[in-house]
N, C-alpha and C positions, 0 to 999 in steps of 0.2 A: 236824211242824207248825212253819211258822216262827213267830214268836213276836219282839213289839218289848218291849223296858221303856218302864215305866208311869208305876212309880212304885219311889225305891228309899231306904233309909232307910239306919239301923246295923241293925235289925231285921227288916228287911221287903223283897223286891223280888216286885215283881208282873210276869208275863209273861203278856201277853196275846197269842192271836194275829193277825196281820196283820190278816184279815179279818175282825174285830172294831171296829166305831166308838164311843166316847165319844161320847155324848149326854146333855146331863144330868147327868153326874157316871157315868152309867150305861152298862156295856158292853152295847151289843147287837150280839146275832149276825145280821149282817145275811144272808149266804148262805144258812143255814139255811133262816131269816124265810121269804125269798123264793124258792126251792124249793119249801118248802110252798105259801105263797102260789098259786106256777103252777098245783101240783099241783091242788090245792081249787079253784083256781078253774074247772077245766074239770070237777069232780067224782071225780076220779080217787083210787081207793086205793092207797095204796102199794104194796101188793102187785101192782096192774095195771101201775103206773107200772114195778117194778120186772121183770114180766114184758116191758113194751116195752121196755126199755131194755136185759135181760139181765144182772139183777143179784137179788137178793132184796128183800124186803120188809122185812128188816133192818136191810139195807145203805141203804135211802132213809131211812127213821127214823136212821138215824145220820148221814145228809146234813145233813137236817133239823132236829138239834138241835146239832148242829157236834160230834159228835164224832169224826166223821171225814169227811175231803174226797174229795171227790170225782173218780175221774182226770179228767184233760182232755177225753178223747172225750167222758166223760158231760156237761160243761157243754159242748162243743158241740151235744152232740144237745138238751141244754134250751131251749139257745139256738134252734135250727132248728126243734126242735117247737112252740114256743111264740110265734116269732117275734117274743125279743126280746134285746138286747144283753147280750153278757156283761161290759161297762162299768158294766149294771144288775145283774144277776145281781149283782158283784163289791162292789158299795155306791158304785161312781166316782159316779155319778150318780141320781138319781129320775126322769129317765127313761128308759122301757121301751126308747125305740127309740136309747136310748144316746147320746153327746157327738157332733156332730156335726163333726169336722174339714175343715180346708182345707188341702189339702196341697200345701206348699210346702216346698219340701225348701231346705235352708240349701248356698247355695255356696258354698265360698269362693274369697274375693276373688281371692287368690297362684292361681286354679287355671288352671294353663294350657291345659288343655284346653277351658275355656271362653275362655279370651281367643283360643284360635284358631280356635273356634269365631263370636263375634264378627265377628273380621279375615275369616274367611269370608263372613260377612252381609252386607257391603259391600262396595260396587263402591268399589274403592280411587282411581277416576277421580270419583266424588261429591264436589266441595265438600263436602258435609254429611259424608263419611265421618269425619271424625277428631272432629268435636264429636259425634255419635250413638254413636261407642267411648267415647269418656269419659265421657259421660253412661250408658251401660249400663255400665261400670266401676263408678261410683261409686254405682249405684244398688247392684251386688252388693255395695259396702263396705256399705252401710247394712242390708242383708239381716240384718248379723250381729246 
């Protein structure tokens, strides 16, 4: 289990694990929480939940109270079955349908594959060619 410090004294260090949040002063296990949660909320027993997935009714009681995690297949199948993120599952966010990104990937500036890229773009006969290159240059600087 991986496991951050807490808190650590001459006396005392506490390890908790990752997927663990402070709230309050108070650790909650927030994966557990919400596994059960899914579970209950469609009516499901462990035992059933544990027969769909291909595990025991043990092994989800011990999802459920964090004492043991769960492989990765099983939180994607949670995630698919239940049709919600595993951003939420994971405690990233409150909500279900998980952080929404925009994805922009960072370029950089030096990369010359995009500058010939660019130089490509343009009709090198254009007036406007060499101010529309620098101006897409210098937006890439600002990307960073």
């Amino acid at each position: 289990m991986i496991c951050q410090l807490i808190h650590w004294s001459k006396h005392i260090i506490v390890l908790i694990p990752t997927h663990h949040k402070v709230l309050g002063g108070e650790f909650v296990k927030i994966i557990g929480e919400r596994l059960r949660t899914l579970r209950e909320g469609v009516k499901l027993s462990q035992s059933k939940l544990g027969e769909m997935i291909g595990t025991s009714q043990a092994n989800i009681g011990r999802y459920e109270t964090d004492i043991c995690t769960p492989p990765a297949e099983t939180f994607l199948w949670y995630a698919d079955y239940f049709d919600v993120s595993l951003d939420w599952i994971y405690g990233r966010t409150d909500k279900p349908q998980g952080k929404l990104y925009k994805y922009q990937p960072k370029i950089a500036e030096d990369s010359e594959e995009m500058r010939r890229f660019i130089e490509m773009c343009f009709d090198p006969k254009s007036p406007m060619n060499d101010r529309l290159k620098q101006t897409l240059i210098q937006m890439l600087g600002e990307k960073k």
